[in-house]
Each structure stands twice: as structure tokens, then as C-alpha cells.
N, C-alpha and C positions, 0 to 999 in steps of 0.2 A: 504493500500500500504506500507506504512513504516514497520507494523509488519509481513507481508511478507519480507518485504529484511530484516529487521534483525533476523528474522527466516534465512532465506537463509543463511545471513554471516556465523550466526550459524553452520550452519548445513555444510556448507565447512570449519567449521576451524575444525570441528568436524572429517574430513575424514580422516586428518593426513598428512602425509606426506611419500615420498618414501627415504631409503639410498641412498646416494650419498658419493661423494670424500673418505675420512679415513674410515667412519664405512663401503661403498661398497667395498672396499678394503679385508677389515676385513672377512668380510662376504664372498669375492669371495677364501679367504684360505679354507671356513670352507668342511668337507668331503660333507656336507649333501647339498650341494651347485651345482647344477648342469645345464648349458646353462639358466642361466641369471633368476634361482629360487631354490627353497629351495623345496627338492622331501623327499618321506617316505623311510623306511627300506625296505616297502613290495609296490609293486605300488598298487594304488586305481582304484578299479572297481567306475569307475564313473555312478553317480543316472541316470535312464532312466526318461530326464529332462519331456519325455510329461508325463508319469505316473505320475511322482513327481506332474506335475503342476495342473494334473486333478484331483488328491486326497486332494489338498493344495484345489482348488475350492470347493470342494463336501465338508471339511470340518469334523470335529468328535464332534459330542454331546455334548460331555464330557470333552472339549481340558479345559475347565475354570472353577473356582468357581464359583455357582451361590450363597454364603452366603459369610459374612464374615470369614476371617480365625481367629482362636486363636493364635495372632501369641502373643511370649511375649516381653513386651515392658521393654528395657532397659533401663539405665542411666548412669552418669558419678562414680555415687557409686560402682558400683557392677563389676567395673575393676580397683578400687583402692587397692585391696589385691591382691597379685599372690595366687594362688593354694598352698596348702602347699605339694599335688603330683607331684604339676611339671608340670604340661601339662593342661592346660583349651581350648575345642575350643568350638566358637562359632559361630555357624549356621545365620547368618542373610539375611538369602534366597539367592537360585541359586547356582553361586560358591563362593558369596562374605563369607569369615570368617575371624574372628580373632584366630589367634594360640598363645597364651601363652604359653613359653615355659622355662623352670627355668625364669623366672623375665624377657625375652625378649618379644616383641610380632610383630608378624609380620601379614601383613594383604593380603589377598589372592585375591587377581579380585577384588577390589573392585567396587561396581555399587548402588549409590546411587540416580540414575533418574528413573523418574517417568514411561521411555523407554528407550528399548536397539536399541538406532536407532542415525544417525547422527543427527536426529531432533526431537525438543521436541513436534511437533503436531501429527507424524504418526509413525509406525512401533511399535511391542510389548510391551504390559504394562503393566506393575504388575498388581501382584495378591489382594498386600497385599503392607503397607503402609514399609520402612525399622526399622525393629525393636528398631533401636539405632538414634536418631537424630547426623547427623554429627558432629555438633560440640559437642556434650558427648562423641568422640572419645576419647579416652585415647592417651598418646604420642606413636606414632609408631615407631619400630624402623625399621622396613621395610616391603615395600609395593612389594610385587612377584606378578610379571603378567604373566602371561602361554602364551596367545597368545593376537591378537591383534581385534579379533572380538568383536563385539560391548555390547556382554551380558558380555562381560570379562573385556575390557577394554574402561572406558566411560571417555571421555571429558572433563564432568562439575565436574566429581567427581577428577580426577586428577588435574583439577584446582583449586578443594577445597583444595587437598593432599599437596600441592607446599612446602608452609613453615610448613606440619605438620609432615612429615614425613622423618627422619634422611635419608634413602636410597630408592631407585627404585631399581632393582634385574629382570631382564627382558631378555627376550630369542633375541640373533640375530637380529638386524634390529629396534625392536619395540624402543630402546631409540629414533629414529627419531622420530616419536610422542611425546615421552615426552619433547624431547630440541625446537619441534617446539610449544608446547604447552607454552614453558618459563619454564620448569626445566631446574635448573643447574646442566650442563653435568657432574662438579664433581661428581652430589650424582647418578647416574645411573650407573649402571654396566651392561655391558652385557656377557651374556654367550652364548655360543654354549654347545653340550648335553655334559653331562659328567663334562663342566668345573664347577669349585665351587667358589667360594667367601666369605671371613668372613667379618661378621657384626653384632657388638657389640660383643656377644659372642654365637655367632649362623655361623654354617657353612652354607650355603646355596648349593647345589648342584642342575644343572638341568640335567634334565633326557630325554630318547627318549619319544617321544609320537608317534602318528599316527596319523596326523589329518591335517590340511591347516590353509591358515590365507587369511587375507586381508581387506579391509575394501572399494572398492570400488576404489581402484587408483591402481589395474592389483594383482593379486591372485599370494602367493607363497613368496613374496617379503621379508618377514620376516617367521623368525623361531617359532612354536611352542614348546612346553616342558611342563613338570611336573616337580615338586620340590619336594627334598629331604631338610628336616630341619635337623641339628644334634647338640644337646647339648651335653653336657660334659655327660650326661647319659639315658637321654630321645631325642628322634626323632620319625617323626611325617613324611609321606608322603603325595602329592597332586597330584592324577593323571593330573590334565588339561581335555583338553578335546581331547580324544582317540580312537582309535579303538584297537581292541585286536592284541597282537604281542609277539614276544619272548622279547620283552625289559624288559618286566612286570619281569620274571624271574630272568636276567640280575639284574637289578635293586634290585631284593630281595638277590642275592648272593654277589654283591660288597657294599650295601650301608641297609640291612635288617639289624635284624629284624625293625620294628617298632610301637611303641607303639597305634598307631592307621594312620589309611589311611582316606584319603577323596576323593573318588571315584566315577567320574561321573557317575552316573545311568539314566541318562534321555534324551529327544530330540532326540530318535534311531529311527531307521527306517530300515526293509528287502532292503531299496532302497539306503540309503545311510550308511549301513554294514561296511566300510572302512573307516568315520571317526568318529562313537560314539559306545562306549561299549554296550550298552543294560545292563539290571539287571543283567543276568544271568553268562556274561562276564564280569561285575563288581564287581560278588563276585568271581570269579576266577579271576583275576587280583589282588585283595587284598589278596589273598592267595597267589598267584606268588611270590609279594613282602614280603612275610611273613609279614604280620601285623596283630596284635592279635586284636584292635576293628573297627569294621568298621563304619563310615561315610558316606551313601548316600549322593550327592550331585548334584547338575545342573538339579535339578525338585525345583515345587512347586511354582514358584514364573512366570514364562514366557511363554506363548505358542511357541513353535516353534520346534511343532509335530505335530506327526498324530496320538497320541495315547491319553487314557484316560488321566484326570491331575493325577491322583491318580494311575495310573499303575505303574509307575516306582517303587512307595515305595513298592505297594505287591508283588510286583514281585521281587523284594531284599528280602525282608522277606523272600519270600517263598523257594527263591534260597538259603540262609542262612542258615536255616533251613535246607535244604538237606545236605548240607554242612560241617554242625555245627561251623558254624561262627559266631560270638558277631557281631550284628548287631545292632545301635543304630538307633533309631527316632525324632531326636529334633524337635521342633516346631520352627519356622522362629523367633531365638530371643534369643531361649535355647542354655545355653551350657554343656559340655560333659567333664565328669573327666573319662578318662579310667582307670583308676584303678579302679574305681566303677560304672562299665556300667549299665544304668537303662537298664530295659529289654522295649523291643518295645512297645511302647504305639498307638494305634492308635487314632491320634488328628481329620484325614482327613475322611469325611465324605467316606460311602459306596457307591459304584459306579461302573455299568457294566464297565470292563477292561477283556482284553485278555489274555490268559497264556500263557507262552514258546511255549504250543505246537501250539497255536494257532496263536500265531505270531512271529517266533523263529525270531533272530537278531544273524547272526554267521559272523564275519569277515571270508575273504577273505585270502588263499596264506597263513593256519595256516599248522604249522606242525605236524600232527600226536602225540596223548599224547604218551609220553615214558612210 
């Protein structure tokens, strides 16, 4: 009985909280702000919930590792040099990374529970142990969150982050989470698309996305984004999590090139096309932006598809490859100097998966290629 209610406590201080007073204010200025929610560029064809809920039933073979992964295990050493290129990221599964960027380092969704769920007994669970023990984190100088869903943005790991991390940098609405969490409101910034913010010596810009938020207290309430990083001569982009749109473009003509992208590739679906890229719109998306290495990211590490675990990375590869785009593969742990891109390794076991044509993923409401 007791560790049921303190599960429960848990799991409700976990859901967050909604805008109100000065920041709903804020948020009711913003363009993307409309009858009492936060809407896309392009409207979303919403999932056919019974298909959705009879394929989620029925299940896919292949959704999980049945071995361990090789993921690589880190430490406090091996983030005590900066890069002498300038830019180190690293991969520690999902979306969570760290970006080094000249001597700055900023830390991307961080998720370091064992589940992406308001509770620590049910909903999705890693694959793989988090490559870096939290407290070998290095000092942060700011923690970017995209949006406010639960593989993006967790609870326990933000209340690890509280006194370790110099800034928060977070989209519309979602600082309510963190001030209800007990961040001080000084160190939070929030932005709407396009605004920017300097921190330490890093521009931080957020960009349009296509996708929703919420966390279980009514959908829409806060804003989604990707982030543009910019140093004095290296920058570095992060989709968030997306569907395909003209922003991608936008995005590459005001704020490109960039030295490498980290591009959601994974958790797509024919069903729900309007809020995640798929592979094949992940590597045209990092082309949009013009960015010279690519980054797969938001596989590997969670189920919450319907495709093979292993599909998402062939399926970048392969679309790369048509492409001729520098495509990297870390391992959940590994990190990535783009000035010296290792060439694809395959780490993940071989495994029936589907191809484009066999299960293509094309957003909705696209305009015609010029």
C-alpha cells in the first residue's frame, strides 16, 4: 500500500503542470497560439485511433532487442578535454546528447530513467543501461528541451539537473514544468520559434517543428521546437521531434549551413505521417537545413512503434546513400567529431525490416519539389 501511493505521488508530480497568469499571457501573444492551444504550420491529419490501437495490440516481432547492446560506457574523463575541432556530440541513446561546442556544452532531452512514462513501474523501457552514469556528467552549460513529452522530457532527470546545470532553454509553456519541478525561474528561458537567447557563449535559437506536446493535463498547451546552436564559427542543428514541412528549408536559408544535424529518424508511422519524419524525410530534412554530417537520432533505445528496432538506422543509411549524404552511426555512448566522420558501422544486429517502398512514411499538405 505505501509503495503504491508513493508511486502514485510520483507519478502526479511527474505530469507537470499547465501555464497560467504571466507565462499564459506570454504564450497567448505568440503567432502559433490559437483558441486556447499551440497549432502547426500545416494542420495534422490525425492517426485512425482504431487502426492505430489494433496494430499497437497485434504488436511487431522485432519492436526490441533480444541481446544485449554494445553500447559504450563512459566517464567523467573522457569530457574533461574539449575537441581540438570544435564540435564533439555525443549519442547516449534516443534524443538525449551532449553537444560540445568550442569549450561550451549543452545537453539535448535529457532522459536518464529506466522509463519514458510518469511512473517508474509501467510504460516504455530501455533498451540499454544510459551510457554515462549521471553524476560523471560534466558541468552543463545548458540543458535544451524540444518539447514536453515524456521520452524528451523526464522528471527524475530534471531533478537530478536542478543545481547542475547553469540554464534551461525550453520552447513556450514547458518552463511550467520546470518552476513546478523547483527550478529557479531565473535560469529558464523560454522561447517561441525563431526567438534566440545567448548562453555563455552559444546563441541558442528555436526553430519551427511539426509535431504536438502534452503530457496528460489536455494536448497542445505548450510549444514544440528544434534548436539551432551557433558559435563564433561552428553550429550544430536538432530537429526535435517533426514531421516534414517547409521550415526545414527556412531554417537552412536564415540560420544554415551546419556542421552537422541530429535528426529524428525513428517512432514513424503511415498512421501518424504528420508528427514524425520517417528515414527517408530525415535525410531530406538534413539536406533542407544544409548540414554537411548527419546524426540519426530518437531510435535504439525505446519502443514506441510499429516498426522493426533496427529499421530506422537502414533505412537512413540507405536513404543516404541515394542521397550522398555523410551519415554517421554511433553506438549509444559514442561520440562524433564531424570533421572526421567515421563511415557507418553496423553495431545492431541483422533483422527483417521494411523498405520505403514497402512502408513509405510521407507527410501530409507538402508542397510540390521546385
Amino acid at each position: 500500500m505505501l509503495l503504491g501511493g508513493v508511486g502514485l505521488a510520483d507519478a502526479w508530480s511527474a505530469l507537470g503542470t499547465t501555464p497560467e497568469g504571466a507565462r499564459l499571457e506570454r504564450i497567448a501573444r505568440s503567432k502559433q497560439y490559437r483558441d486556447g492551444k499551440f497549432v502547426d504550420t500545416i494542420p495534422r491529419v490525425e492517426p485512425d485511433l482504431w487502426e492505430a490501437t489494433r496494430r499497437w495490440l497485434a504488436g511487431e516481432k522485432f519492436s526490441q532487442p533480444t541481446a544485449p547492446l554494445p553500447i559504450v560506457m563512459r566517464g567523467a574523463a573522457d569530457f574533461a578535454t574539449p575537441l581540438a575541432s570544435g564540435v564533439r556530440i555525443t549519442w547516449f541513446g534516443h534524443s538525449t546528447l551532449l553537444v560540445e561546442l568550442e569549450g561550451w556544452r549543452v545537453l539535448f532531452d535529457p532522459v536518464w530513467s529506466e522509463r519514458c512514462s510518469p511512473s517508474r513501474f509501467v510504460g516504455p523501457r530501455r533498451f540499454h543501461a544510459p551510457p554515462l552514469a549521471f553524476d560523471d556528467l560534466p558541468p552543463i552549460d545548458v540543458v535544451a528541451i524540444s518539447h514536453d513529452h515524456y521520452d524528451h522530457l523526464d522528471y527524475a532527470t530534471i531533478q537530478a539537473l536542478k543545481e547542475k546545470a547553469a540554464a534551461f532553454v525550453v520552447p513556450l509553456g514547458v518552463g511550467a514544468h520546470l518552476e513546478y519541478w523547483g527550478v529557479d525561474p531565473k535560469r529558464i528561458r523560454e522561447l517561441d520559434w525563431w526567438e534566440e537567447t545567448r548562453v555563455a557563449g552559444l546563441t541558442l535559437v528555436a526553430t519551427p517543428a511539426r509535431h504536438f506536446s502534452g503530457r496528460g493535463l489536455g494536448a497542445d498547451r505548450t510549444l514544440w521546437a528544434g534548436w539551432a546552436v551557433i558559435g563564433e564559427a561552428r553550429r550544430v542543428f536538432y530537429s526535435g521531434d517533426t514531421a516534414m514541412f517547409e521550415g526545414f528549408r527556412q531554417i537552412g536559408e536564415r540560420l544554415g549551413p551546419f556542421d552537422a544535424t541530429l535528426i529524428e529518424s525513428g517512432a514513424y508511422n503511415a498512421l501518424w505521417a504528420d508528427v514524425h519524419l520517417g528515414p527517408e524525410q530525415a535525410v531530406a530534412a538534413h539536406q533542407a537545413v544544409r548540414g554537411r554530417v548527419m546524426v540519426p537520432v530518437h531510435w535504439g533505445t525505446f519502443d514506441l512503434a510499429l516498426h522493426s528496432w533496427v529499421e530506422p538506422i537502414e533505412r537512413v543509411i540507405a536513404a543516404g546513400r541515394a542521397a550522398n549524404v555523410t551519415v554517421v552511426t554511433p553506438r549509444p555512448g559514442e561520440s562524433v567529431d564531424p570533421e572526421h566522420p567515421a563511415p557507418p558501422v553496423r553495431w545492431w544486429p541483422e533483422l527483417p525490416w521494411q523498405t520505403a517502398q514497402q512502408a513509405p512514411v510521407v507527410s501530409s499538405g507538402l508542397k510540390p519539389e521546385r
